[in-house]
C-alpha positions as a printed NumPy array, in Angstrom:
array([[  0.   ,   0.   ,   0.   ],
       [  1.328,   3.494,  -1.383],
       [  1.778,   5.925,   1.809],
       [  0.638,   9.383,   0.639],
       [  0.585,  13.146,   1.627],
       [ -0.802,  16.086,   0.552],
       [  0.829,  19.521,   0.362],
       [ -2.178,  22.435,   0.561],
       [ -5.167,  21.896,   1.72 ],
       [ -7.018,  24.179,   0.209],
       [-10.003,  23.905,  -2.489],
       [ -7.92 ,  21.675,  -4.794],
       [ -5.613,  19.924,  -1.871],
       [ -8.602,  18.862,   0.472],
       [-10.016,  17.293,  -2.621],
       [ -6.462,  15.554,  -3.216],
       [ -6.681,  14.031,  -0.095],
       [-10.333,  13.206,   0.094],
       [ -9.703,  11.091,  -3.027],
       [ -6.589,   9.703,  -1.442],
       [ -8.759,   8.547,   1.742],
       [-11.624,   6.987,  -0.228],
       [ -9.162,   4.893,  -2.483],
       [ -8.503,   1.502,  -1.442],
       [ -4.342,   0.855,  -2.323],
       [ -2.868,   4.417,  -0.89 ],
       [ -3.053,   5.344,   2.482],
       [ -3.198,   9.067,   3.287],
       [ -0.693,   9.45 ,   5.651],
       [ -0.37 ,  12.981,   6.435],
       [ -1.278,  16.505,   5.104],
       [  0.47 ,  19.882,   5.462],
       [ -0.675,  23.724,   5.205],
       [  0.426,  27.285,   7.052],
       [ -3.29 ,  27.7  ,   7.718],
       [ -3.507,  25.672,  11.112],
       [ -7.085,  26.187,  11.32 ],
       [ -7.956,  24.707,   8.05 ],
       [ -4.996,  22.029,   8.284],
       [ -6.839,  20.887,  11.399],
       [-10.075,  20.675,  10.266],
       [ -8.833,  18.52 ,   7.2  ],
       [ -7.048,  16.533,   9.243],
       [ -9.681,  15.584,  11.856],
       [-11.834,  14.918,   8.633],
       [ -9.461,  12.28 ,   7.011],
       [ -7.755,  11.153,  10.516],
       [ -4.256,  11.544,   9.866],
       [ -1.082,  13.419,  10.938],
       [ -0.868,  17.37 ,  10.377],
       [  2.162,  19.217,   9.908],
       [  2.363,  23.331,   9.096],
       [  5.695,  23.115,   7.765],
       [  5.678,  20.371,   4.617],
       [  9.461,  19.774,   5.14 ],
       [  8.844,  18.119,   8.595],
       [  6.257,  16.149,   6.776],
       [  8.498,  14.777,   4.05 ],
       [ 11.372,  13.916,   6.777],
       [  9.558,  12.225,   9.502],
       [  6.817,  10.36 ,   7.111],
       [  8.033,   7.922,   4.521],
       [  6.11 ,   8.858,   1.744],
       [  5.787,   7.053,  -1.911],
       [  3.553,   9.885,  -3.38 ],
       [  2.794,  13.601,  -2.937],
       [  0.121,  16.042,  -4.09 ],
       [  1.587,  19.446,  -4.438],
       [ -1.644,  22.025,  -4.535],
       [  0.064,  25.124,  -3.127],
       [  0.069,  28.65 ,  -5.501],
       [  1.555,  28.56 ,  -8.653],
       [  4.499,  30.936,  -7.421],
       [  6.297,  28.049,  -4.915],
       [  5.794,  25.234,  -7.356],
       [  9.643,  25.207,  -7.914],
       [ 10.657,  25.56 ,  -4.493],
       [  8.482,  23.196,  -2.966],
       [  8.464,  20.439,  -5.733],
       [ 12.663,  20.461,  -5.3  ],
       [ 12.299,  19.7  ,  -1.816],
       [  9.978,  16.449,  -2.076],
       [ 11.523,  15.327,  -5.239],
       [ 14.885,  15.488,  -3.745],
       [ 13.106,  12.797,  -0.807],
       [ 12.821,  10.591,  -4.043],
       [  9.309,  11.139,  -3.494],
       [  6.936,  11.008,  -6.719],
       [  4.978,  13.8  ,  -7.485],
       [  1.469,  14.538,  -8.962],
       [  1.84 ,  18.866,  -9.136],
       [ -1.156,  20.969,  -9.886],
       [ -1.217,  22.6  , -13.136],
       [  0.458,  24.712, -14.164],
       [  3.36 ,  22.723, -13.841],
       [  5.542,  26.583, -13.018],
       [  4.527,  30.12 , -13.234],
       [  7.821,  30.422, -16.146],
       [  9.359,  28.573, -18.858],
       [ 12.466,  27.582, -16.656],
       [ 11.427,  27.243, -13.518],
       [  9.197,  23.848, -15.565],
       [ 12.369,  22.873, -17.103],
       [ 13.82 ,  22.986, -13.609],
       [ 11.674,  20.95 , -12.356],
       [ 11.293,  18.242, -14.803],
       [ 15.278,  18.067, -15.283],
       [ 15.4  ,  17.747, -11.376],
       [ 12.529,  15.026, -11.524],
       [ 14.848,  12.85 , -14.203],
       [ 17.8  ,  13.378, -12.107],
       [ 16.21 ,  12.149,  -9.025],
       [ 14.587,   8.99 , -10.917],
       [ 10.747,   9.941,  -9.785],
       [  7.628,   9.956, -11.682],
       [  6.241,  13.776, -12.317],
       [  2.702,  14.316, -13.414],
       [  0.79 ,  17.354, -13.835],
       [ -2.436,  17.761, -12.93 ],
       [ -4.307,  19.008, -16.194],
       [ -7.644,  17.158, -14.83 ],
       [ -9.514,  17.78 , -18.077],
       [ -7.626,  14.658, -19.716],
       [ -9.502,  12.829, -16.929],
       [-13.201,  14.123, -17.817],
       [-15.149,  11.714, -19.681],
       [-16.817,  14.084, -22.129],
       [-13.255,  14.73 , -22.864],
       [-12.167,  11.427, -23.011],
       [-15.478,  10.102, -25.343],
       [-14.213,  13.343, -27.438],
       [-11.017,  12.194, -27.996],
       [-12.136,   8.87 , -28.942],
       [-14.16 ,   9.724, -31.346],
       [-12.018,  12.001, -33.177],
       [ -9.471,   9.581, -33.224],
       [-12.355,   7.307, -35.089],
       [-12.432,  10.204, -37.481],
       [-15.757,  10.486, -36.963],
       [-16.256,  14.299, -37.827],
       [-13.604,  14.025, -40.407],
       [-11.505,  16.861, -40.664],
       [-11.696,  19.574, -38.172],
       [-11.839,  23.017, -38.88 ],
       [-12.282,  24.854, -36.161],
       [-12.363,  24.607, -32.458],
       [-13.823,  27.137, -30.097],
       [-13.565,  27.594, -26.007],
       [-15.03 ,  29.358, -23.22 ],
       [-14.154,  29.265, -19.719],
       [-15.112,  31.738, -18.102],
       [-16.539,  33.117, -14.501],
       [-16.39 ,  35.008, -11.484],
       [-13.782,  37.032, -10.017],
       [-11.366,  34.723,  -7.475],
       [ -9.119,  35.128,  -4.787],
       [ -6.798,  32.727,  -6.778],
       [ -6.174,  35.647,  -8.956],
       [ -3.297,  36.967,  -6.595],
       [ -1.038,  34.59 ,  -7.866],
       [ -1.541,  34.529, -11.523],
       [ -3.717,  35.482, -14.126],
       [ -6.424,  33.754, -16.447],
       [ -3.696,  32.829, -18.838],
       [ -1.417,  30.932, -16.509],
       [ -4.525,  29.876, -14.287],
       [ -7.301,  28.914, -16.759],
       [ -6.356,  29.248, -19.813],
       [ -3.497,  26.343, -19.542],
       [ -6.607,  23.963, -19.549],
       [ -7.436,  24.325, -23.168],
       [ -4.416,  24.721, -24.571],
       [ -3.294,  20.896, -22.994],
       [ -6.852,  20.026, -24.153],
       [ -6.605,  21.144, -27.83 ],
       [ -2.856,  19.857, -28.204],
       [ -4.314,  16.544, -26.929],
       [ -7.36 ,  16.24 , -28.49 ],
       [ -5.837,  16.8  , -32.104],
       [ -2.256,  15.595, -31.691],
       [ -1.131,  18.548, -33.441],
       [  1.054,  21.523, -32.567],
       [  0.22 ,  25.041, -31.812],
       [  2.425,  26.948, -34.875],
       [  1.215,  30.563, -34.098],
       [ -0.795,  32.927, -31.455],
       [ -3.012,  35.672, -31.596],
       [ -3.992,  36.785, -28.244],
       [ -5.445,  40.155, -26.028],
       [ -5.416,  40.628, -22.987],
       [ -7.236,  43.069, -20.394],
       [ -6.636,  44.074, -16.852],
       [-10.435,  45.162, -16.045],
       [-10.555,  44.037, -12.066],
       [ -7.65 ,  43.562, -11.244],
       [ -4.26 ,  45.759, -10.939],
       [ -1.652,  43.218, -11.507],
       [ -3.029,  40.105, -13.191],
       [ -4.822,  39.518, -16.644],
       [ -8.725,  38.6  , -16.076],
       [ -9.115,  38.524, -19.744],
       [ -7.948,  36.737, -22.613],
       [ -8.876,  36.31 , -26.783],
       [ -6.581,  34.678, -28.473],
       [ -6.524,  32.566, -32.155],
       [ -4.474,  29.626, -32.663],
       [ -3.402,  27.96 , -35.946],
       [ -2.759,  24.262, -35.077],
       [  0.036,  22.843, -37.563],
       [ -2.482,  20.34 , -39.05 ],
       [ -4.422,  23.68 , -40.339],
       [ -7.138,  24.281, -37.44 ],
       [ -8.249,  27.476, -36.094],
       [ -8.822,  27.702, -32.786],
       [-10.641,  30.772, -30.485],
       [-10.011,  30.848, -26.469],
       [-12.288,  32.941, -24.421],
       [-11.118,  33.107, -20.881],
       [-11.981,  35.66 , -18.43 ],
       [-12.973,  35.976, -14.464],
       [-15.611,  38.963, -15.074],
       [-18.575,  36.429, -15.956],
       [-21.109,  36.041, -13.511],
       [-21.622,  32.228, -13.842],
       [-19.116,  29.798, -14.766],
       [-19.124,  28.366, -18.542],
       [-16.745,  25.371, -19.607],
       [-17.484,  24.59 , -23.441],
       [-15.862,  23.156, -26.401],
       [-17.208,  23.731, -29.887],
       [-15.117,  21.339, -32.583],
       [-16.162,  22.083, -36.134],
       [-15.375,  19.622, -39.141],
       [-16.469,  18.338, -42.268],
       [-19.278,  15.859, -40.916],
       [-20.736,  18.851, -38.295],
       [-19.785,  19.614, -34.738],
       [-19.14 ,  18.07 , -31.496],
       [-20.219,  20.41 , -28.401],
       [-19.083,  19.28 , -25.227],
       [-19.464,  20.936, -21.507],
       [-16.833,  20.825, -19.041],
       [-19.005,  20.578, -16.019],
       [-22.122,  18.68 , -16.688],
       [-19.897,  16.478, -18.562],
       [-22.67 ,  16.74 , -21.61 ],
       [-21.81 ,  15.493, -25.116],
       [-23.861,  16.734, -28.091],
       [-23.245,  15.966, -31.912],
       [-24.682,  18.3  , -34.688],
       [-24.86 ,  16.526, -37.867],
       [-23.424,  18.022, -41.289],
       [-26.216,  16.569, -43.905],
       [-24.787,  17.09 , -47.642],
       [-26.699,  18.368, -50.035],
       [-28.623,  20.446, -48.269],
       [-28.731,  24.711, -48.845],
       [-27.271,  27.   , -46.548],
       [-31.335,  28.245, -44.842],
       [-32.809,  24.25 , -44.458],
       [-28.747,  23.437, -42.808],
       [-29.312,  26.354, -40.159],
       [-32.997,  25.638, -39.408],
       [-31.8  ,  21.654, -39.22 ],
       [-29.57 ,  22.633, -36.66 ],
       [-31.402,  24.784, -34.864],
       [-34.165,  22.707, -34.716],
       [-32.742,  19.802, -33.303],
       [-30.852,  17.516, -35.917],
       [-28.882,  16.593, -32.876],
       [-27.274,  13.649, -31.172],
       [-26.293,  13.347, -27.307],
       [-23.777,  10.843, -26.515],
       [-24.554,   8.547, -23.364],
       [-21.206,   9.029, -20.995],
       [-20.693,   7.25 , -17.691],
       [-20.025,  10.551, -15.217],
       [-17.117,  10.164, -13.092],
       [-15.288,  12.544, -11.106],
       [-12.027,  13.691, -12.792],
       [ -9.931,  14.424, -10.08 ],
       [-10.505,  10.84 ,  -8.63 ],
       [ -9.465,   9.469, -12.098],
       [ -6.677,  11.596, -12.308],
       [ -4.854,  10.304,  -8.985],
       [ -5.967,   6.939,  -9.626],
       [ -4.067,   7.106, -12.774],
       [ -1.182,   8.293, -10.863],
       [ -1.13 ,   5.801,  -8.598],
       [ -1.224,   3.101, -11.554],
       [  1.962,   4.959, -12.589],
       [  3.5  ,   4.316,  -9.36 ],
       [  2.809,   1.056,  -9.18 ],
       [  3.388,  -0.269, -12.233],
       [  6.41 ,   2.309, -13.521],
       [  4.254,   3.579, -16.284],
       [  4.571,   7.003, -18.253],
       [  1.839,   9.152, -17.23 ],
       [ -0.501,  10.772, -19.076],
       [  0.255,  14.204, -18.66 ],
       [  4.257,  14.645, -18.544],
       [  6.394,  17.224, -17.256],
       [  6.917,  18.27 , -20.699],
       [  3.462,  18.382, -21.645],
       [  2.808,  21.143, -18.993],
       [  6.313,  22.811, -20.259],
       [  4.486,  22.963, -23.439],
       [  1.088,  24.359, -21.814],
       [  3.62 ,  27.286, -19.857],
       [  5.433,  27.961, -23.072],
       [  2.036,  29.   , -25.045],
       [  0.558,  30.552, -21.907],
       [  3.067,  32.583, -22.097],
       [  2.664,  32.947, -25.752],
       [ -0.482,  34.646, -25.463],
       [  0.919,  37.162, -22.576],
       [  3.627,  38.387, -24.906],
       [  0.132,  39.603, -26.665],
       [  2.035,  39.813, -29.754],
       [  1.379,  37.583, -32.708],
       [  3.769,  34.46 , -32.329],
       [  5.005,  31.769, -34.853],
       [  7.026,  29.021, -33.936],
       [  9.54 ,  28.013, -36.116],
       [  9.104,  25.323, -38.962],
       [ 12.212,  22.536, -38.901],
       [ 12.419,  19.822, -41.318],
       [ 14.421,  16.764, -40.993],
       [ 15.441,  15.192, -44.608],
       [ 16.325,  11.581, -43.562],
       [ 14.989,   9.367, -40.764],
       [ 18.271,   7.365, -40.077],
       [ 20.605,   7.033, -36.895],
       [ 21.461,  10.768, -37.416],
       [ 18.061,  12.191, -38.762],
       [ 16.461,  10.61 , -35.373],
       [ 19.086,  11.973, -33.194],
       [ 18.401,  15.529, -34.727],
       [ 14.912,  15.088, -34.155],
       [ 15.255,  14.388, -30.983],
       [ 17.577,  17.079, -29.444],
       [ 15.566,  19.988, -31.613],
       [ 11.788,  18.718, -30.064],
       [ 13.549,  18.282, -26.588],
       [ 13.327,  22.145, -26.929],
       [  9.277,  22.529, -27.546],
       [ 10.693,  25.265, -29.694],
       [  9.907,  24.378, -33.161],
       [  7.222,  22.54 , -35.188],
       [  9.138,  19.541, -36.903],
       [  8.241,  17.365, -39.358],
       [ 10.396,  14.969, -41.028],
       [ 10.854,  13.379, -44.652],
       [ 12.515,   9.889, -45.252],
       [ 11.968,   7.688, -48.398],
       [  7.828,   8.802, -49.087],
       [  7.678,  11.805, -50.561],
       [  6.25 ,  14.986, -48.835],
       [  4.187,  17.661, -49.36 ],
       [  4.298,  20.851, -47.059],
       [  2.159,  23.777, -47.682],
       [  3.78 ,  25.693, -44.081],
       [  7.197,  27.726, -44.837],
       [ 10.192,  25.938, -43.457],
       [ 12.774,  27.874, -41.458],
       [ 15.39 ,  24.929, -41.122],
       [ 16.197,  22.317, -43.148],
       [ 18.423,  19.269, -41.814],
       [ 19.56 ,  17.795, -44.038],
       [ 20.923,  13.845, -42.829],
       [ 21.146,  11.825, -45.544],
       [ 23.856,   9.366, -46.606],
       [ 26.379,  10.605, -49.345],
       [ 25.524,   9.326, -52.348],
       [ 27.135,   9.979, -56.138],
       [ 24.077,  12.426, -56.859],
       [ 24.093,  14.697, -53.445],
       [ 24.391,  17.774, -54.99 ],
       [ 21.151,  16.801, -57.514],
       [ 19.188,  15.657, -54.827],
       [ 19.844,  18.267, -51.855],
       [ 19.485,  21.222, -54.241],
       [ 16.052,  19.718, -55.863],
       [ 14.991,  19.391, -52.036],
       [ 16.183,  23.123, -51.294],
       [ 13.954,  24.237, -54.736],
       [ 11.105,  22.388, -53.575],
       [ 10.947,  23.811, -49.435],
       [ 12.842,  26.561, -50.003],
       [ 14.2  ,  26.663, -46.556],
       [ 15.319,  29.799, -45.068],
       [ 18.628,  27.941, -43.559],
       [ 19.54 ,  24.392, -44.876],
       [ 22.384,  22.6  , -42.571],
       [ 24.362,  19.973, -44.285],
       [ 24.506,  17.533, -40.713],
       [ 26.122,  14.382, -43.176],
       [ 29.761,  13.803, -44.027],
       [ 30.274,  14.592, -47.109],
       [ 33.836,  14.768, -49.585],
       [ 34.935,  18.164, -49.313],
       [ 33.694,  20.755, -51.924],
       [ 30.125,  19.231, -51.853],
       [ 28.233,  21.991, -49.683],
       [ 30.178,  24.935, -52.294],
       [ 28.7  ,  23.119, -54.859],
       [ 25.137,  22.914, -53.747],
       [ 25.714,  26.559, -52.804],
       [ 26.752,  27.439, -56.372],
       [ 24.022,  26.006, -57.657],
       [ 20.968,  26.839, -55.338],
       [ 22.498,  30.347, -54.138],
       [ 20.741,  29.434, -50.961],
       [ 21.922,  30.477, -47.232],
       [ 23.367,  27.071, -46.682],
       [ 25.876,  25.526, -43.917],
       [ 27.618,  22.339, -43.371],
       [ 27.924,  21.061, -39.86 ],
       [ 28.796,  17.458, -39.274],
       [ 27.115,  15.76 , -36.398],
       [ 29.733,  13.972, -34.412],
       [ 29.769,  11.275, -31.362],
       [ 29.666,   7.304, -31.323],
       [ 27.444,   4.996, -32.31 ],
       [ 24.709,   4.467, -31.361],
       [ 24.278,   7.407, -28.622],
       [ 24.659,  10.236, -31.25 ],
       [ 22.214,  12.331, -29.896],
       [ 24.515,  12.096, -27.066],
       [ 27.366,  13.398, -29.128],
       [ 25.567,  16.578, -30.536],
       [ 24.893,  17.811, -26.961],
       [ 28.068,  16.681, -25.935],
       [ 30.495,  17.693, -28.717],
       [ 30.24 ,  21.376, -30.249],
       [ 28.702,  21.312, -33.343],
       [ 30.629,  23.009, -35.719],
       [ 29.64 ,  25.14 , -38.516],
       [ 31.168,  25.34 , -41.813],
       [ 29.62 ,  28.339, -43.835],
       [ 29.231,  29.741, -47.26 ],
       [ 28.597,  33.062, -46.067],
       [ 29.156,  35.087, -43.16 ],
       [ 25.138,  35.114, -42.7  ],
       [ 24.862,  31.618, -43.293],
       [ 27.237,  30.864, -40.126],
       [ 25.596,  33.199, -38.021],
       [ 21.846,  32.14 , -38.816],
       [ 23.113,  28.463, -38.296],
       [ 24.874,  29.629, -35.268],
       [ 21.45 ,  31.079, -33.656],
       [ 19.448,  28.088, -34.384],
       [ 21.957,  25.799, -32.901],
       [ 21.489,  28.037, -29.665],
       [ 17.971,  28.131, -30.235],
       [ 18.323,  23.941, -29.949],
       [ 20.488,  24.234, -26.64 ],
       [ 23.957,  22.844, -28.464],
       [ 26.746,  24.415, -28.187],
       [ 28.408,  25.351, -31.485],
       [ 31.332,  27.037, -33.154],
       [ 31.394,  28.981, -36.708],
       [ 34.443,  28.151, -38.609],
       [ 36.052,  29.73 , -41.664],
       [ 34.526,  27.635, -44.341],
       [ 32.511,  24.241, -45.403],
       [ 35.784,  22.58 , -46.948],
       [ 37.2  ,  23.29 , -43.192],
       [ 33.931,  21.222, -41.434],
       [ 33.758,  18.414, -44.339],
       [ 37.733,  17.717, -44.168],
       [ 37.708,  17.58 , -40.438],
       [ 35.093,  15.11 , -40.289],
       [ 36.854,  13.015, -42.511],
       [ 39.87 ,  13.424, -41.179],
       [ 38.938,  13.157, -37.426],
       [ 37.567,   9.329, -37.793],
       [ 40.814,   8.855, -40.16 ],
       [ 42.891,   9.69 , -37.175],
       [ 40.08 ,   7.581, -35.129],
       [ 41.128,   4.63 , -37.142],
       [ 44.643,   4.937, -37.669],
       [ 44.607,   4.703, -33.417],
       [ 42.877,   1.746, -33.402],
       [ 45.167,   0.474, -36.787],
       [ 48.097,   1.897, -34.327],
       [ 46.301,  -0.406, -31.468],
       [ 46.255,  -3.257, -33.019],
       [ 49.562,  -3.24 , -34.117],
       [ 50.727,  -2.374, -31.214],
       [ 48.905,  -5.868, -30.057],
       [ 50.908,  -7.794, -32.486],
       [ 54.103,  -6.691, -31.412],
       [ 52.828,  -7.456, -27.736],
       [ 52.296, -10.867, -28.713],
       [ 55.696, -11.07 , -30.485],
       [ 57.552, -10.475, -27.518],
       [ 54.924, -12.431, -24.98 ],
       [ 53.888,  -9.269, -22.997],
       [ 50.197,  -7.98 , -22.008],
       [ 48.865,  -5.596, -23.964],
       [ 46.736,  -3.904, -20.968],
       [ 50.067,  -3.646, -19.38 ],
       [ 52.633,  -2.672, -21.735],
       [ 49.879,  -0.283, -23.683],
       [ 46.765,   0.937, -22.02 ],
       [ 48.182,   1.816, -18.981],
       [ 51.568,   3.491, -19.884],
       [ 49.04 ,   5.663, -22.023],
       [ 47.01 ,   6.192, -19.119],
       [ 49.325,   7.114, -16.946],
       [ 51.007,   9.644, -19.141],
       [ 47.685,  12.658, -18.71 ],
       [ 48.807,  12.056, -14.45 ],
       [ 51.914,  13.617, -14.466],
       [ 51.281,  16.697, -12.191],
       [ 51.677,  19.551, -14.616],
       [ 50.151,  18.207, -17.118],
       [ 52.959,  19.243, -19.778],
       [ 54.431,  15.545, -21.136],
       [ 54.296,  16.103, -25.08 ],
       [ 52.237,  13.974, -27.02 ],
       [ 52.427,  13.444, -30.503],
       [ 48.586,  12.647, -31.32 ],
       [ 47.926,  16.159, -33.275],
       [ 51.454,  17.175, -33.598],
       [ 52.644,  17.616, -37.495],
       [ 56.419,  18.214, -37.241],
       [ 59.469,  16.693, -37.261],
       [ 59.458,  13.635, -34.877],
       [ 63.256,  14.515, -33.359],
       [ 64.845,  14.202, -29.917],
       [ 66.142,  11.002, -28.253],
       [ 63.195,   8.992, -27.72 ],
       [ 60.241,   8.577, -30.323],
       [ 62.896,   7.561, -33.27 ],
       [ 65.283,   5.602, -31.421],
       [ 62.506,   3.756, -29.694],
       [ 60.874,   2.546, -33.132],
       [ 64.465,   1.636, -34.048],
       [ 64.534,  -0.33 , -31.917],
       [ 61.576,  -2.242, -32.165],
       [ 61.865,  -2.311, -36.388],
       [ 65.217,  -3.946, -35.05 ],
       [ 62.951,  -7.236, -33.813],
       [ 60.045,  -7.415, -35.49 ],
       [ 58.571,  -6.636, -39.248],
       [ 55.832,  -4.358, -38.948],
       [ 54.666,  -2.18 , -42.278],
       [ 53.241,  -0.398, -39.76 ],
       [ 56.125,   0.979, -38.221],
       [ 58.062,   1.575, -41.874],
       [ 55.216,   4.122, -42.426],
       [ 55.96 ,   6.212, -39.458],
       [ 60.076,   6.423, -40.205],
       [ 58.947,   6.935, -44.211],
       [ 56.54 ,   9.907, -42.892],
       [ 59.119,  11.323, -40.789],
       [ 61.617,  11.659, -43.517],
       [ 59.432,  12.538, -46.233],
       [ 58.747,  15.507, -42.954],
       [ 62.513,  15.885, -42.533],
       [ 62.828,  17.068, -46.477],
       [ 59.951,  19.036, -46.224],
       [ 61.018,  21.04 , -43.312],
       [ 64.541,  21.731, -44.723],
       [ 62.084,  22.674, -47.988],
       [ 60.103,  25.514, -45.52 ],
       [ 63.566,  26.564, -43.881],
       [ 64.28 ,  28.086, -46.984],
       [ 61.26 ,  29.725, -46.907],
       [ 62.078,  31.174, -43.476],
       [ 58.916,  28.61 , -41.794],
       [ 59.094,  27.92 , -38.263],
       [ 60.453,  23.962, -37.877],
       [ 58.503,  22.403, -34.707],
       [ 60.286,  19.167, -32.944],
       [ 58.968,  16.466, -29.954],
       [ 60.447,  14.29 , -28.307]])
C-alpha cells in the first residue's frame, strides 16, 4: 500500500486528499498547510497526521507519493524539496509560473529517478475522453475549427496569476491533446479590467500545424461559470461541456442549402452521446497511482505542462507568435538523433521526410539535411532546397569536401555544413556533448546556423569555411582509425615479444595525462618533425625485432617531414620538434 501526503489543503488539496482517503491501495498518511485552522479541520476529517511546515512532513513520514496544490508561485521551491526525498509527485497545473522554472523541475525530476505528473484534470473528464475517442475514429472528419469558453467570477486565486497561466493552460493541454497537433502561431489580447496586476481577460486565435483554427475565451468577469468546447469539421460539430460532462453531436447533412442546414440545426438535428459521469480528479490520482505502481509514463508529462507554460506565455507576450518550422530530410541514426535534441526544446514545429515523398504547404525555417552521401548529393539536396525553399539548410552528413560549395553554387541558398559527431549508437549524445561546428558559405549563413543551434540548446562554433567542417570530419575518424590500426599493431608486437597488452599499452598511455603539470608532449595532433632522443630511437629499436609495415610508415613519414622542413627553412617557416 502506497503511503501518501498532501501539500495544501485548500479547495484543490482537500479534494487531493479526500480522493486519497476513499481509495482503497494508498493510504493518506499525512497533510500539510500554514493555515492551522484549516490544516486541522482537514485533518480531523481524514484522521491523519498534520504538519504546518511540509518539510517536517516529508522527513519524519516515509512517503511514496505527494500532491503538491500550493500557488503557482512556490511550485519550484516546494516540488525540489519532495523530489529530492525521491518522493513522486502529482503537481497541480500549471506545472511553473515560467518557462524555466518547468524545465527545472522536470530536469530535477529525471535526475532524481521519480515519476512527475501534472495535474491538467480535463484529460480525466469523460466528455473529454469520449471526445477524444471519437475524433481519433475520425468520426467528424476533418476539423476546422475549435472554439472555447471558460469563463466566470472574479477569485481570490487571482493573486497569484492570471487567467492565462490559471485557466487558460486547460485548453491549450486540451486542444494539443485532443488533435495531436502543434500550436504553430498565437493571436492573443489581454485586459486588466478588475484587477491591478493580473490579466482577467484573454482572446486569443491559434493555428494548429495540421491547419485548425482555434478561439479561447477566458476571463474571471462572468457572472456564472461556462466550460465549453465547440469542434467544427467536415461531418458537423461536437459540443461538449466541461461541467455537466454533456456530449452533443450536430450533424453536417450534404446536399442540403445553406437556410434548411441552419434551421436543421437549430431545430434539433442533434445527437447526445450517453457518458458514464465520473469525477475527474478521482481518475486523475488513480491514474497516478497506476503509474506508481506499475512504472508507467503518465498521461500528462512534465513536458506536456512545459508545453502548456510555453504557449501561456505565448499569449501574454500579446504579440502575434510563430514558432519556427524545422524539417528533418532523412529518418536514419542521425536524422532521429536531430529530431530528438531539436523537439527536446518545444521550440519548433518539426516534421520529417525519409523515403515517401512529402508535401508541405507551411514555410520551413530549417532544413536538416541527414542523408547518406551518395554519387548524386548535390542533384538531390538542391532539388529538395527548390522544392521547401528553406530559409537555412544545414548539411549535418559527411560529405567529400567541396560538396556543400557546390550545392551553394548552384541553389544560391543560405546554406551551412555542420557534421554531427559522437559514437554509435548514442549520437544524440554526441551533438549535446560535442560542439557542433559550422562550416559556412557566407558570413550570414554561419551566423543564422549559429542562432538556431542556440535556439536547440547545443553548443556550437562557426568556422572559416565548409571545406574546413567536411575535411575535419573526414579526417577526425581517419585519425580515429589509424589509433585503433596503431592499437592493433601495437597488439601484435605485444604478442611477439609475450607481454600484455593492458600492461605494456593501455596503462603506460594512461598514466602519461597524471603527471602533475600536465605538460608531457604527445604526438597525437602534432605535425612536425618527430626529433629528440626517444620517439625515433625507440621505433628503431623495435623495427630492429620485429617486421611491422606499420612501423616503416611512421620512419617513411618522418623523412618525407625531414625534407619538407629543410624545404620551408628556406622559406624562413618555423620547424617544430617532440620528443
Amino acid at each position: 500500500m502506497r503511503r501518501v501526503g498532501v501539500i495544501g489543503v485548500g479547495l484543490m488539496g482537500r479534494n487531493h486528499a479526500r480522493v486519497y482517503a476513499d481509495l482503497e491501495n494508498v493510504e493518506l498518511v499525512a497533510i500539510s498547510d500554514p493555515d492551522e485552522v484549516a490544516l486541522t479541520k482537514q485533518a480531523n476529517r481524514f484522521g491523519c497526521t498534520k504538519y504546518t511546515n511540509y518539510q517536517d512532513m516529508i522527513e519524519k513520514e516515509k512517503l511514496d507519493i505527494v500532491s503538491i496544490a500550493v500557488p503557482t508561485s512556490l511550485h519550484k521551491q516546494v516540488s525540489f524539496n519532495v523530489i529530492a526525498k525521491g518522493i513522486n509527485v502529482l503537481l497541480e497545473k500549471p506545472i511553473a509560473p515560467t518557462i524555466q522554472e518547468a524545465k527545472d523541475i522536470i530536469e530535477f525530476a529525471r535526475e532524481k529517478n521519480v515519476k512527475l505528473m501534472i495535474g491538467h484534470i480535463e484529460r480525466f473528464n469523460p466528455a473529454i475522453i469520449e471526445l477524444k475517442k471519437r475524433l481519433d475514429n475520425n468520426e467528424l472528419g476533418k476539423i476546422f475549427k475549435i472554439d472555447v469558453s471558460r469563463v466566470g467570477p472574479y477569485t481570490k486565486r487571482m493573486n497569484d496569476v492570471g487567467v492565462v497561466v490559471d485557466l487558460a493552460v486547460h485548453d491549450l493541454d486540451i486542444i494539443r491533446y485532443i488533435t495531436g497537433s502543434e500550436v504553430i502561431t498565437t493571436h492573443s489580447i489581454t485586459k486588466k479590467h478588475i484587477h491591478a496586476v493580473h490579466e482577467d481577460l484573454v482572446n486569443a486565435i491559434l493555428t494548429l500545424k495540421n491547419g485548425t483554427i482555434c478561439t479561447l475565451n477566458v476571463n474571471r468577469l462572468t457572472p456564472t461559470r461556462i466550460r465549453k468546447m465547440y469542434v467544427t469539421g467536415e461531418k458537423g460539430m461536437f459540443v461538449i461541456d466541461y461541467i455537466t460532462q454533456n456530449f452533443y453531436f450536430y450533424e453536417n447533412t450534404h446536399g442540403i442549402t445553406y437556410t434548411d442546414f441552419i434551421r436543421d440545426v437549430s431545430e434539433g438535428r442533434m445527437t447526445k452521446f450517453f457518458i458514464e459521469k465520473k469525477e475527474p480528479l478521482k481518475a486523475e490520482i488513480e491514474h497516478f497511482v497506476d503509474v506508481v505502481n506499475n512504472n508507467k509514463m503518465p498521461l500528462i508529462t512534465g513536458d506536456d505542462g512545459l508545453k502548456a507554460i510555453q504557449l501561456a506565455h505565448q499569449l501574454l507576450s500579446k504579440e502575434e507568435v510563430k514558432m519556427k518550422n524545422v524539417l528533418i530530410v532523412g529518418f536514419g541514426e542521425i536524422g532521429k538523433s536531430m529530431y530528438n535534441v531539436i523537439d527536446e526544446t518545444k521550440k519548433f514545429t518539426l516534421f520529417k521526410k525519409d523515403v515517401e515523398p512529402l508535401e508541405l504547404h507551411q514555410e520551413i525555417d530549417v532544413m536538416h539535411v541527414c542523408v547518406p552521401f551518395f554519387d548524386n548529393f548535390v542533384d538531390i539536396v538542391s532539388e529538395y532546397i527548390n522544392q521547401y525553399k528553406p530559409k537555412l539548410t544545414i548539411i549535418n552528413s559527411t560529405v567529400q569536401p567541396g560538396i556543400t560549395n557546390q550545392i551553394f553554387a548552384k541553389t544560391n541558398a543560405l546554406i551551412v555544413h555542420s557534421p554531427v559527431r559522437g559514437r554509435h549508437p548514442n549520437l544524440e549524445g554526441g551533438i549535446k556533448r560535442f560542439i557542433k561546428f559550422i562550416g559556412p558559405t557566407t558570413e550570414e549563413a554561419g551566423k543564422r546556423a549559429k542562432e538556431h543551434f542556440d535556439e536547440c540548446n547545443v553548443t556550437s562554433e562557426v568556422l572559416t569555411s565548409a571545406t574546413n567542417t567536411e575535411l575535419g570530419k573526414l579526417l577526425s575518424t581517419t585519425y580515429y582509425a589509424a589509433n585503433i590500426a596503431f592499437h592493433q599493431e601495437m597488439n601484435r608486437i605485444c604478442g611477439h615479444f609475450g607481454a600484455e597488452f593492458t600492461e605494456s599499452v593501455t596503462r603506460f598511455n594512461e598514466t602519461c595525462t597524471m603527471d602533475i603539470d600536465h605538460k608531457i608532449p604527445r604526438p597525437v595532433m602534432f605535425p612536425g618533425v618527430i626529433g629528440g632522443h626517444c620517439l625515433m630511437p625507440n621505433i628503431e629499436i623495435l623495427r630492429k625485432n620485429v617486421s611491422s609495415n606499420f612501423l616503416n610508415q611512421i620512419v617513411d613519414s618522418n623523412d618525407k617531414r625531414k625534407e619538407e622542413v629543410e624545404k620551408e627553412k628556406k622559406d624562413d617557416t618555423k620547424t617544430y620538434t617532440c620528443s
